[in-house]
Structure formats: C-alpha cells, structure tokens
C-alpha positions as CSV (number, residue, x, y, z in Angstrom):
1,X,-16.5,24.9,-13.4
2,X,-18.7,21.9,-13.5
3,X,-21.9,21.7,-11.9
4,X,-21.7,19.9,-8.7
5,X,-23.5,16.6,-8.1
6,X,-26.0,15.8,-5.6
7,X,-23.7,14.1,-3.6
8,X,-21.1,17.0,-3.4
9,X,-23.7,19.4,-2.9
10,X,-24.8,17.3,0.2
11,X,-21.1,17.3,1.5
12,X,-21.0,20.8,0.5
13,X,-24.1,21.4,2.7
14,X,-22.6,19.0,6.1
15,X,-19.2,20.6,6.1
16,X,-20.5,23.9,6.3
17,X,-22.6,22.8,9.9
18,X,-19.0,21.7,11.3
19,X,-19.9,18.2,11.9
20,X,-17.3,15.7,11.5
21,X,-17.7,14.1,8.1
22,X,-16.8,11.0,6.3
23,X,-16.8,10.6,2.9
24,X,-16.7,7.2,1.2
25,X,-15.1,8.4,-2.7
26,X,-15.1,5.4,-5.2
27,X,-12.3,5.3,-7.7
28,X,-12.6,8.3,-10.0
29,X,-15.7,10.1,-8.4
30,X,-13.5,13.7,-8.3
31,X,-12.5,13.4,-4.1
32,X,-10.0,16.2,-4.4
33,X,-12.6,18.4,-6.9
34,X,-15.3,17.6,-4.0
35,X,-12.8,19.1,-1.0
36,X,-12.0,21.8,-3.1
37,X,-15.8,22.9,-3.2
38,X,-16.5,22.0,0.5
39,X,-13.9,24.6,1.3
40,X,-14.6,27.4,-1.0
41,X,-17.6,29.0,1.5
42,X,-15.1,29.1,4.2
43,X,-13.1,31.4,5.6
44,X,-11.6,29.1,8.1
45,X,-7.9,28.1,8.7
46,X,-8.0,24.6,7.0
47,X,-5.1,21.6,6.7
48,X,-5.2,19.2,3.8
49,X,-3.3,15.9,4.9
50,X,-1.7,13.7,1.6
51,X,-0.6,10.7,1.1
52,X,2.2,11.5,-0.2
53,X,4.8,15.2,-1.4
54,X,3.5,15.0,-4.9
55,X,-0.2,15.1,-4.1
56,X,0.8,18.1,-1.4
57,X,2.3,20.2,-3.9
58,X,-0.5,19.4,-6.6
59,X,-3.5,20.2,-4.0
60,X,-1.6,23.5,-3.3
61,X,-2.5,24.9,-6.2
62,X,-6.4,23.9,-6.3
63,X,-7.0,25.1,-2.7
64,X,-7.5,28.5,-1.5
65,X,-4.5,29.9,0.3
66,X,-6.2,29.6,3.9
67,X,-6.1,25.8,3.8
68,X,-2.4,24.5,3.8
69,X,-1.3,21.4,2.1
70,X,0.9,18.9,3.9
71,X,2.0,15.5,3.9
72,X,1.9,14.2,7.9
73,X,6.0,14.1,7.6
74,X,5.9,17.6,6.4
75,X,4.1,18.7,9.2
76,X,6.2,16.4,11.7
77,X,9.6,17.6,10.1
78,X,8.8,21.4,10.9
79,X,7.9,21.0,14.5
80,X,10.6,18.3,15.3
81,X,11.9,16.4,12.5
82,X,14.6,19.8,11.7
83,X,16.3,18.8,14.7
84,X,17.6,15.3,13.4
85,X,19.0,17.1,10.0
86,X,22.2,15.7,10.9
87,X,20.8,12.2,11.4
88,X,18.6,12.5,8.2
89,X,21.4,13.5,5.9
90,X,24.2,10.6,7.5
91,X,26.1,7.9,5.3
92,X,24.2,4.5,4.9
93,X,26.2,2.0,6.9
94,X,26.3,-1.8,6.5
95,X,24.1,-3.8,8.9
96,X,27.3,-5.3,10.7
97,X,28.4,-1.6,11.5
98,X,25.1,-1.1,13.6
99,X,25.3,-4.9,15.3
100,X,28.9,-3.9,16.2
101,X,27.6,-0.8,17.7
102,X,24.2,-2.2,19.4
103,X,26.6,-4.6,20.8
104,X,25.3,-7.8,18.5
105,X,28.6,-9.6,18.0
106,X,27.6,-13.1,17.0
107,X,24.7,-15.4,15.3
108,X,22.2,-16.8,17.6
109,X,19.9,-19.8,17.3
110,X,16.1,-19.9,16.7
111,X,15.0,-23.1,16.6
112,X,16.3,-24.7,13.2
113,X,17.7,-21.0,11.9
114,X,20.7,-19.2,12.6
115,X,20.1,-15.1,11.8
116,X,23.4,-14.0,12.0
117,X,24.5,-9.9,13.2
118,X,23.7,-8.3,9.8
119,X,19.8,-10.3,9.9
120,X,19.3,-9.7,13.4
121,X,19.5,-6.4,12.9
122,X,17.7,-5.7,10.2
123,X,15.0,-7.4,12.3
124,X,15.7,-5.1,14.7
125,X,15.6,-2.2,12.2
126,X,11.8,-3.2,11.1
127,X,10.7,-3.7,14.7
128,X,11.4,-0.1,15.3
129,X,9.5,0.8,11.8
130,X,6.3,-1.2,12.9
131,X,6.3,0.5,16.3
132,X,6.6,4.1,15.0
133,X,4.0,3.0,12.4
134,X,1.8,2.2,15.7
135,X,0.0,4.2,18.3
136,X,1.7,2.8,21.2
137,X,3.9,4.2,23.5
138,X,6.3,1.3,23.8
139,X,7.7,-1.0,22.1
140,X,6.1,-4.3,22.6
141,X,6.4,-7.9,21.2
142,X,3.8,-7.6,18.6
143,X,6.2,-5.0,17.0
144,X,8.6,-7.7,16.1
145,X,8.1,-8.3,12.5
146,X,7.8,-12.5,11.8
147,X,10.3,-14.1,9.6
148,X,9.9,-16.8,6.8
149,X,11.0,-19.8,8.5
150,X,10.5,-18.7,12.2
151,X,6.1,-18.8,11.8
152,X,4.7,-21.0,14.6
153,X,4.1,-18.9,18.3
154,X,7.2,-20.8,20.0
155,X,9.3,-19.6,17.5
156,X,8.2,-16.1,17.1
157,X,8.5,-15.4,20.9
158,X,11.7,-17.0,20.8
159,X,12.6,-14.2,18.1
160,X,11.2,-11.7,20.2
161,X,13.0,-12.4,23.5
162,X,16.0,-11.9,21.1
163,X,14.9,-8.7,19.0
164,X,13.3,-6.7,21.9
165,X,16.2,-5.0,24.2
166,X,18.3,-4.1,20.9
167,X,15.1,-2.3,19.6
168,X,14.4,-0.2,23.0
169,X,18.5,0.7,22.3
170,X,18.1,1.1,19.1
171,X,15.0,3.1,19.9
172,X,16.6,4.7,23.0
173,X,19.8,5.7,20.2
174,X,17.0,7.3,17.8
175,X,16.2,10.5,20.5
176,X,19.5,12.0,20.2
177,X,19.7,14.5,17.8
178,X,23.2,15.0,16.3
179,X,24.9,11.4,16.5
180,X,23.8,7.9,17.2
181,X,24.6,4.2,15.7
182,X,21.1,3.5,14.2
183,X,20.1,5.1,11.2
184,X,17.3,7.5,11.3
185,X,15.0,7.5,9.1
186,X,11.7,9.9,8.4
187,X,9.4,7.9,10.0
188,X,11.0,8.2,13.2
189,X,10.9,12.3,13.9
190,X,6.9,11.4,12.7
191,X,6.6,9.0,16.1
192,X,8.8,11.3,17.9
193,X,6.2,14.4,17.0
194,X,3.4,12.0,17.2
195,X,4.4,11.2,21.2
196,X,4.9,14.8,22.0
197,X,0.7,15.2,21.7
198,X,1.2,18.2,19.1
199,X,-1.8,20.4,18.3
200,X,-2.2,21.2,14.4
201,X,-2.9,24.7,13.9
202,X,-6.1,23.9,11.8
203,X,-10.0,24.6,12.0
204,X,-10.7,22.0,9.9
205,X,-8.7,18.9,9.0
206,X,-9.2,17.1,5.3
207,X,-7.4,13.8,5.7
208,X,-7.0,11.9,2.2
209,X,-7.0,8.5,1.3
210,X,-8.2,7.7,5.1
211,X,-8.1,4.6,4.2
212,X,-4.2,3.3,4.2
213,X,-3.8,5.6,7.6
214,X,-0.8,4.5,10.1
215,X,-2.2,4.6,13.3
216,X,0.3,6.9,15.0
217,X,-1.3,9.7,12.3
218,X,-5.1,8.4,13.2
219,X,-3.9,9.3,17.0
220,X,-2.5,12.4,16.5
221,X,-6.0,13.4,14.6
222,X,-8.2,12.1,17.0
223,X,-6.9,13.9,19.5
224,X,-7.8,17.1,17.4
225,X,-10.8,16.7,17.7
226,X,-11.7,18.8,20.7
227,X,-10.6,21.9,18.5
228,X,-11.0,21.2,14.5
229,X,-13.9,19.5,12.5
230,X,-12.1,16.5,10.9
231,X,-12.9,15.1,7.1
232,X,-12.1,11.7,6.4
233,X,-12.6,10.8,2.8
234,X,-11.2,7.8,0.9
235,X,-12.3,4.7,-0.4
236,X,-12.6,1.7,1.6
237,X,-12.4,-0.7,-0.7
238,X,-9.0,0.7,-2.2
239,X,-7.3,0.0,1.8
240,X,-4.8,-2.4,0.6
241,X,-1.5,-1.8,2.6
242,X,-2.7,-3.3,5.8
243,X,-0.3,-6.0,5.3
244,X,2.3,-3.1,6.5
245,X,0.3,-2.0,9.5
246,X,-2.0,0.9,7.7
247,X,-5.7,0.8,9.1
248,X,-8.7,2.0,7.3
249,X,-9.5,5.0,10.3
250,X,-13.3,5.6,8.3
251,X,-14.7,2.0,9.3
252,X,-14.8,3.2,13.3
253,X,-14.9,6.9,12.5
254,X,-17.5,8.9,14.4
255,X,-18.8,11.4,11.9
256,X,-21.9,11.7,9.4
257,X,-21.5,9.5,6.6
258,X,-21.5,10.4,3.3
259,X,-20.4,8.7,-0.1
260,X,-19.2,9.6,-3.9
261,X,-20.4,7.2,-6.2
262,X,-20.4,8.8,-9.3
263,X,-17.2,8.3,-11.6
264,X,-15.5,10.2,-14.2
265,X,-12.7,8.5,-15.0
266,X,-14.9,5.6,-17.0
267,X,-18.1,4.6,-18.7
268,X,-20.8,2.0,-17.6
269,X,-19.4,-1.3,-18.6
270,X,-16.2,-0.5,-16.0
271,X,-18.4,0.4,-13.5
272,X,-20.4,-2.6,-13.2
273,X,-16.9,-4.6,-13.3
274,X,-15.8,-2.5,-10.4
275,X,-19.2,-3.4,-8.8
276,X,-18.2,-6.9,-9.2
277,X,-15.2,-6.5,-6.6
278,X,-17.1,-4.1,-4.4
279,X,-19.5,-5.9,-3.6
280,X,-16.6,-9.0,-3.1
281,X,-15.3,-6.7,-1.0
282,X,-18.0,-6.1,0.9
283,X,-18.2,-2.7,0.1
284,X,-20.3,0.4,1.4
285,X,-20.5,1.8,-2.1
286,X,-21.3,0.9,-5.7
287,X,-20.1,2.9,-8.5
288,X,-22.3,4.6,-11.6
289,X,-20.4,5.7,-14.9
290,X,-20.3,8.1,-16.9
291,X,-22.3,8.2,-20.2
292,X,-20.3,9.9,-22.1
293,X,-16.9,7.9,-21.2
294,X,-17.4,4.6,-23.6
295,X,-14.7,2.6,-21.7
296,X,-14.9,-1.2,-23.4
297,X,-13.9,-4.7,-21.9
298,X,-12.0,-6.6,-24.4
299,X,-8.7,-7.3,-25.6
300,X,-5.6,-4.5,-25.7
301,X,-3.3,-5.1,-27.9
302,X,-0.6,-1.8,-27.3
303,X,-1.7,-1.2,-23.4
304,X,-0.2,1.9,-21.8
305,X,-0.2,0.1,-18.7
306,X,0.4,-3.5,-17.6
307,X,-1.0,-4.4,-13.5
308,X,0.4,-7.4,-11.7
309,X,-0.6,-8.8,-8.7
310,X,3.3,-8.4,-6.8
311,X,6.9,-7.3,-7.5
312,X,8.0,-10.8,-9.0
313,X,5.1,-10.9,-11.4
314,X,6.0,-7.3,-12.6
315,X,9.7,-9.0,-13.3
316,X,8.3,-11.7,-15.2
317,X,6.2,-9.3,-16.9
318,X,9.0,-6.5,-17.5
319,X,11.7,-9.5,-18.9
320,X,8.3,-10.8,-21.2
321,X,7.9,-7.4,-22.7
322,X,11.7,-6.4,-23.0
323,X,11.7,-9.4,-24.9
324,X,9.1,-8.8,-27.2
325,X,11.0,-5.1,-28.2
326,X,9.3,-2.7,-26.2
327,X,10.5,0.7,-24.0
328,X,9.6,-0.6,-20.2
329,X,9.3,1.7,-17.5
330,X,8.6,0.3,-13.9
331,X,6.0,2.3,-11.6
332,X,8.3,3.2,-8.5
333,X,11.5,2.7,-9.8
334,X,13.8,-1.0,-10.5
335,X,15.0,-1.1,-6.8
336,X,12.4,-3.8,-5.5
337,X,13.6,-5.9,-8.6
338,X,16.9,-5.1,-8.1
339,X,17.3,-6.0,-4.7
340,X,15.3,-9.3,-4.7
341,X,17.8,-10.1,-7.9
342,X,20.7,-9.4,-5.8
343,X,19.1,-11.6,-2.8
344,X,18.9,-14.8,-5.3
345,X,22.5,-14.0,-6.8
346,X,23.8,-14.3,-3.2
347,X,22.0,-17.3,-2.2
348,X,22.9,-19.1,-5.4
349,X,26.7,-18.1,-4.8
350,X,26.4,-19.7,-1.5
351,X,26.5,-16.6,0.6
352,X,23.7,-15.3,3.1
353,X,21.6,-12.5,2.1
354,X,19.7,-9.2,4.4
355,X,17.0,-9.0,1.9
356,X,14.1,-9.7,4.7
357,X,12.0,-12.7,2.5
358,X,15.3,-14.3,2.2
359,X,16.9,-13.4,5.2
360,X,16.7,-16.9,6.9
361,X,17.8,-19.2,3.7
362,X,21.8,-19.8,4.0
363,X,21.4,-21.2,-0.2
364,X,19.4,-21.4,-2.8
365,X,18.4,-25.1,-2.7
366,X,17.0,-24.2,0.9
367,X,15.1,-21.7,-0.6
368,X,14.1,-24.2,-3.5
369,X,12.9,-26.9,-1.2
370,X,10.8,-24.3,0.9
371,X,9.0,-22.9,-1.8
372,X,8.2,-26.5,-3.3
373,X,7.0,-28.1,0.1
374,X,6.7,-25.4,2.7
375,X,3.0,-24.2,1.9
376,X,4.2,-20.6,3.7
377,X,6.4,-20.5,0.6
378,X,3.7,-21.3,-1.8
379,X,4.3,-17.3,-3.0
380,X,8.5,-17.4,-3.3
381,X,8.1,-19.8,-6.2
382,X,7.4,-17.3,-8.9
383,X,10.9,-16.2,-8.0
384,X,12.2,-19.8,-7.8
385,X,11.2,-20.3,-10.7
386,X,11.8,-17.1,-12.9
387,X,15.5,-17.2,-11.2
388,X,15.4,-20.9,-12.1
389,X,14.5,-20.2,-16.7
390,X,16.2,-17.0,-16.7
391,X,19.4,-16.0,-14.0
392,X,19.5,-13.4,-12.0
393,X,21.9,-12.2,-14.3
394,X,19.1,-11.5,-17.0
395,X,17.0,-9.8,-14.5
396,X,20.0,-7.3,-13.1
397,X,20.3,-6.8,-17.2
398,X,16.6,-6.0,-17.7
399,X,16.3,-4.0,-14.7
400,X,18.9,-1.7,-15.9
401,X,17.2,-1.0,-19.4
402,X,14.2,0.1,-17.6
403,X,13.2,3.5,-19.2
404,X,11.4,6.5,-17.6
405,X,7.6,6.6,-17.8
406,X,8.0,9.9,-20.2
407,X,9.9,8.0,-22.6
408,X,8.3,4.3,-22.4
409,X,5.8,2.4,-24.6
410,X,4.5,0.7,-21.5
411,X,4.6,1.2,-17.8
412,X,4.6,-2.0,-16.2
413,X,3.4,-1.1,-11.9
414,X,1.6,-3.5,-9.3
415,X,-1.6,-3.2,-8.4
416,X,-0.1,-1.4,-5.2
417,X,2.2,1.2,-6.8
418,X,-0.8,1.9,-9.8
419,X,-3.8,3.3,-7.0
420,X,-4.0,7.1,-7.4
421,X,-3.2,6.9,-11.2
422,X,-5.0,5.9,-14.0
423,X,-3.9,5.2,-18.2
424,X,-5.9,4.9,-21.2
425,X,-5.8,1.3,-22.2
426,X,-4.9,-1.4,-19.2
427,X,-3.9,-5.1,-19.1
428,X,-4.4,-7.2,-16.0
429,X,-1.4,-9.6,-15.5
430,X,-1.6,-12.8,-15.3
431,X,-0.2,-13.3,-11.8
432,X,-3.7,-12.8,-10.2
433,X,-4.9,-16.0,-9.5
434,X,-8.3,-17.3,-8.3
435,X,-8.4,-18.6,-4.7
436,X,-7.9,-22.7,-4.5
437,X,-10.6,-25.5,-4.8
438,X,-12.2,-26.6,-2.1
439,X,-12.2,-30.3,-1.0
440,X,-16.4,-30.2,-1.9
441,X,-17.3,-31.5,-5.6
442,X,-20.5,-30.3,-7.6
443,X,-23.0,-32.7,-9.0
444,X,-21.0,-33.4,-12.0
445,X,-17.6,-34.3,-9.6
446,X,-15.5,-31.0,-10.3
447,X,-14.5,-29.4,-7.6
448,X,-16.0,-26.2,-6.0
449,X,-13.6,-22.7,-5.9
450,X,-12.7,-21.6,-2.6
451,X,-14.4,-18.1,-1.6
452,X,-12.2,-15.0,-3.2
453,X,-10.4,-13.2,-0.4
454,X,-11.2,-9.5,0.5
455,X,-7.5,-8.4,0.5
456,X,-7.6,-9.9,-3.4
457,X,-10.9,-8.8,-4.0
458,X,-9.7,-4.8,-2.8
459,X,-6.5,-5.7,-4.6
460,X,-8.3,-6.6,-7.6
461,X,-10.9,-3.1,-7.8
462,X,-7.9,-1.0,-7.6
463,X,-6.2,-2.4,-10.6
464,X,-9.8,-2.9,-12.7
465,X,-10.2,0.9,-12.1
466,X,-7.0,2.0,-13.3
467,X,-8.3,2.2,-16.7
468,X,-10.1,5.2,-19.1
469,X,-11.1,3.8,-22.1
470,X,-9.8,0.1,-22.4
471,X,-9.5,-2.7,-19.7
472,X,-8.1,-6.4,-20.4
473,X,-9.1,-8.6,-17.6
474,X,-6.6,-11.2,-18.6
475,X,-5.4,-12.9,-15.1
476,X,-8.8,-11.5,-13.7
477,X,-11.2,-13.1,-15.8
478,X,-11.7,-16.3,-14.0
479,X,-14.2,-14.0,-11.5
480,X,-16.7,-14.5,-14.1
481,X,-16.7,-18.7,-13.8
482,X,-16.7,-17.9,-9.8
483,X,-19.8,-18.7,-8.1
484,X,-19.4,-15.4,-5.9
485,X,-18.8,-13.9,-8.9
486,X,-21.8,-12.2,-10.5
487,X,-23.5,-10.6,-7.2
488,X,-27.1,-8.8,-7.8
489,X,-27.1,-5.8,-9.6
490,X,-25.7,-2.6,-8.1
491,X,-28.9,-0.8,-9.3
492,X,-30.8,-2.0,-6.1
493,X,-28.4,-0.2,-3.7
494,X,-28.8,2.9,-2.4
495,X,-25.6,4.5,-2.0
496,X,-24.6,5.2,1.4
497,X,-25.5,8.6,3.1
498,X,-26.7,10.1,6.5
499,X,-27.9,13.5,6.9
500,X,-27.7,15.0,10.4
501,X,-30.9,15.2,12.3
C-alpha cells in the first residue's frame, strides 16, 4: 500500500474526531484511495453513496464489509422503490397514449406555437422529472421545463398555466403502485422515498462526487445529520450538470474543510494546464503533478480518446473519423445521436417531432431560420448545418457502425459523458469555442474577447484532465491568446485546509 500523503493523513486524522468533513479532491488525486483509508480505523457502520451502479459495485470491493456501497436509487428501491416493480417493468407507450389518458385531447396555443398532445406531454413528463429532482414538496411553476421558442416570462407562464394540473395528475397517477397511465420511471420511487423523511442506517455517510448532487438526495442527507457524521468529497470545479438541476451541496456545507491536491493520474505540464481553468473557474484548489508521470502537451496523432464540447459536435466528430477508416465507439451509447437524427429526419419530411430541442418547430426550414436569426438558437446550427452537408441518413448510417469501446481505435465522449474516466493520449475537439468579442477595441483596433464563462471554464478542466500521458488542446488552445488566460502561478496558493480548533 502507498504511503499516504499529508493531506490524506490529515483527513485520516478529522474523520476519526467525528466532525463533519468536506473534502475538495482535484481530478486524479486518489478520492476513493483517500475514503478507503479514512475508514480502515473504524469499526463503525458506514454507507458509501455513488454516483452511479458501476462505481457501487467497484467501491464494494475496496471497502471493508462494515461500510455498504450504494447508489441513492439503490437505497430508495429497497425501502420503497420494490413496490412499483410492476410499474418499473411496464411497456413504453407513445406520448398520445398518456395525453389520451391524462385527458389532453387537442393542441393548444402558446403565443406563436402550437405544442400539440404528444409535446405537451412530454413537457408534462420533464416537469415531473425536475420536481422529483428538487427538494420540494410540491410541484410548482419553476418545475416546468422552458421550451425553445416559448423563452420570454409571458410566454413561459403561459406554458405553465397549461403544463401544471396535468403534472399534479400525472404526479397524483405516479403513487399507485400496480397500474397507472404515466410511466414510472426510477427517479420517481427516489422522490417518493425522499418525501417519506427515511433514516439511513449509517454512522457515517461518504457521499461522492458531492458536487453534481440533486437536491432531493442533499435533503435526505442533511436531515441525517442529527445521527451520522457526513463526508462530502468531490471536486468543485468538475460540477457541470447544473444545467439539469444538480447543485454542488460542498459550497454551503457545514463541515471542516479539507482538500486533495495532489494528482496521480498526470505529470507537471497537465497540472499547470488544469490550473489554468481552475483558477477560471474560480476554484478553491490548484493541482500539483506527479514527477514521475511525464504527461506532454502537443500534438496526438492516434488519440485513444477524442472530447467535444456537446452531442452534435461528437456526431460531427464520429462521421469525421468513420470517414477517415477508423473503429468509433461512442461514450454512452448512439442513442443521443440517434434520436436527434430521427428529430431532423421528421422535421425535414414535414412531420412534427417529441424530441424536446425540436419539440416546437413544425419543419425544418423553421428550424433553419431560428438557428440563423434567433440568437437562442445560436447552438442548433451545428446540427443545421451537419444535417444540411451530410443527411440524416448518413448520420443514422454512422450511428449504427459505432463499435464497443473494447473493440474501437477511438472512443469519441463529450466532455460530460468522459468525467470519472481517463485514456492515455486525448484530443480536445474542436467544438469548444472561446466566448465572443466584446464591443471594446485595443490600442491597435482589434477587438477585446469577452470573459470565458465558469460553466466552460469547469467544462473545459474536466476534459483537459482526462488525459495520462498525452493531451491535444486543439479547440482549447485559444485560452492561451485570452487575456484571462495565463492567471499567476499556482505555486503562490496554499491549498485549502481547516483543522478543527
């Protein structure tokens, strides 16, 4: 076994007082190794909460048998979720199915758009999601998801007057157990559990990558808190799925504060890239490297992994590299690409689509003229336009010679689908693009950059830290000419921890 670093030894050393802890653990700096040794003194009854089933069944096996390893579905499903088997396990039914049933029999107006049964209820559908994704009791008009098309306040209520008594049915439809018109899905039993105030049967609770935490989980864990020492750990600067309602739960946490700086997975020269975004990012952390890992910066020729910025860049990238001869495996799975495919096909046959970007658009040329002079569809014209050269024909076809990961050259992932992993050699797309120019000029008339977002900038240290040994910047390398760019060296910041007393 490796000889613990300071900073584990110091989180070693709080966790044993029983204080609530928070750990700030920067890409590769060996978070699961670190719980792993905070535990191994104890003989207390311990819960490990992942992100996901395959990290569960992989920290299993690492931790002593007193601490049990769950995903928060896992532990939902046991004390409730068996109930709704039935439900679980039921056919997938077209959305005009469950409008006939909710009782949604015709389009209505919004404004310019018509959303007709099938839309309106998928609206419905991910009003539902967002609430059991909250902490809230009810369901209230902030759950209602905004459609492209329908931005502005007005319109948005307008939506919501519509949207909200078919969710409190549809909701209403979800409690019972062995039949109902809605689908149910998993993250329904978890809100169900989650309102029932459950108790985990835990001294101690780790909580992993605290970072992307739904807030109906960071309820159910604060309310432990009377009876269990809670760990947070995760990385601040990797919380990247706000966009669907996650909330990094260590910013407000109420614990001693502890960080991970040093990383494993790379060498020097990464690090201070990484830096880079951190401190973009505003980070509480800056990473160090390891010696003896000499990742470089420069050109990869055969990358083991290409990184894009969303799902329509990894299409353009997938059809590029088909193209060029290579096996192409997708991180996830085709069925983003597919279905986005699918969406265009129908549009461009004249027929409406459920796809919920497109949901609104009754052709293609609507959707054309949006993403050319709409500046809320400044982001559909990759699609536009990679519909537009190629078909959606072409892009069904590549989609369906996607190979598995085991058996491909290259695995082509967004930035998204690629945190928790990592690959040897790793090419930054060239869908990440720098922010805008602003309207000032310098001395010599060119126009200044606009400051570098901190949902890119978080965006952009996840993907940079994806790699071991090689990292192309490619559509990254404009940070360089950024004036934001090159902040001071990390060297002068102490790394973030407080001690108790």
């Amino acid at each position: 076994m490796l000889q613990p670093t300071d900073e584990q030894t110091a989180a070693a050393d709080v966790f044993a007082t029983g204080d609530h802890l928070v750990i700030q653990a920067g890409a590769g700096t060996g978070k699961t190794t670190t719980l792993t040794q905070l535990v191994a003194s104890t003989s207390r009854r311990g819960l490990y909460i992942a992100f996901n089933r395959a990290i569960a069944q992989d920290a299993a096996t690492r931790f002593p048998t007193m601490v049990l390893c769950k995903t928060a579905h896992a532990l939902a499903y046991a004390a409730v979720g068996h109930r709704y088997r039935a439900r679980l396990n039921g056919p997938r039914l077209p959305g005009r199915h469950t409008a006939q049933a909710l009782g949604i029999t015709r389009p209505v107006r919004i404004g310019s758009r018509v959303l007709g049964p099938a839309g309106l209820t998928s609206a419905i559908q991910r009003t539902v999601t967002r609430f059991c994704h909250s902490a809230d009791p009810v369901i209230e008009r902030h759950h209602v998801s905004p459609l492209r098309g329908l931005d502005t306040e007005d319109l948005h209520a307008e939506l919501a007057n519509v949207v909200l008594p078919y969710a409190r049915a549809a909701w209403a439809d979800l409690q019972h157990p062995d039949a109902g018109a809605v689908r149910f899905e998993h993250d329904h039993y978890l809100k169900i559990w989650a309102l029932s105030d459950p108790k985990l049967p835990a001294e101690f609770v780790l909580l992993d990558e605290a970072q992307d935490t739904n807030p109906v989980l960071e309820q159910v864990l604060l309310n432990q808190r009377g009876h269990a020492q809670l760990v947070m750990v995760g990385d601040s600067a990797q919380a990247i799925y706000g966009w669907r309602g996650a909330k990094d739960v260590m910013a407000d946490f109420d614990g001693i504060a502890l960080s991970l700086t040093r990383s494993f997975r790379f060498g020097p020269r990464l690090a201070e890239e990484a830096n880079r975004w951190l401190a973009l990012a505003d980070a509480p952390i800056r990473l160090q490297g390891t010696d003896t890992i000499p990742t470089e910066l420069d050109t990869v020729t055969q990358p083991d992994a290409v990184l894009c910025r969303s799902n329509i860049g990894a299409m353009s990238e997938v059809l590029h590299l088909l193209g060029l001869g290579y096996r192409v495996a997708l991180a996830g799975g085709g069925d983003s690409l597919r279905a986005l495919a699918l969406a265009s096909r129908d549009l461009k046959d004249g027929r409406r689509t459920s796809h919920p970007e497109l949901i609104l658009f009754t052709s293609w040329g609507e959707l054309q003229d949006y993403a050319d002079h709409d500046p809320a569809g400044g982001d559909l014209q990759p699609l536009v336009d990679l519909v537009d050269q190629h078909g959606t024909e072409a892009i069904l076809a590549a989609v369906n010679r996607l190979d598995h990961e085991s058996n491909a050259q290259v695995t082509v992932s967004t930035a998204h689908k690629a945190k928790g992993r990592e690959w040897l050699q790793v090419e930054i797309a060239d869908d990440f693009h720098p922010p805008k120019d602003r309207d000032e000029h310098d001395e010599h008339g060119n126009p200044l950059p606009g400051p570098i977002d901190n949902v890119d900038a978080r965006l952009a240290y996840v993907a940079v830290t994806r790699a071991r040994t090689r990292l192309d910047l490619g559509g990254l390398g404009w940070v360089r000419d950024h004036p934001h760019g090159n902040p001071p060296s990390s060297s002068s910041m102490e790394p973030r921890v407080a001690l108790p007393g």
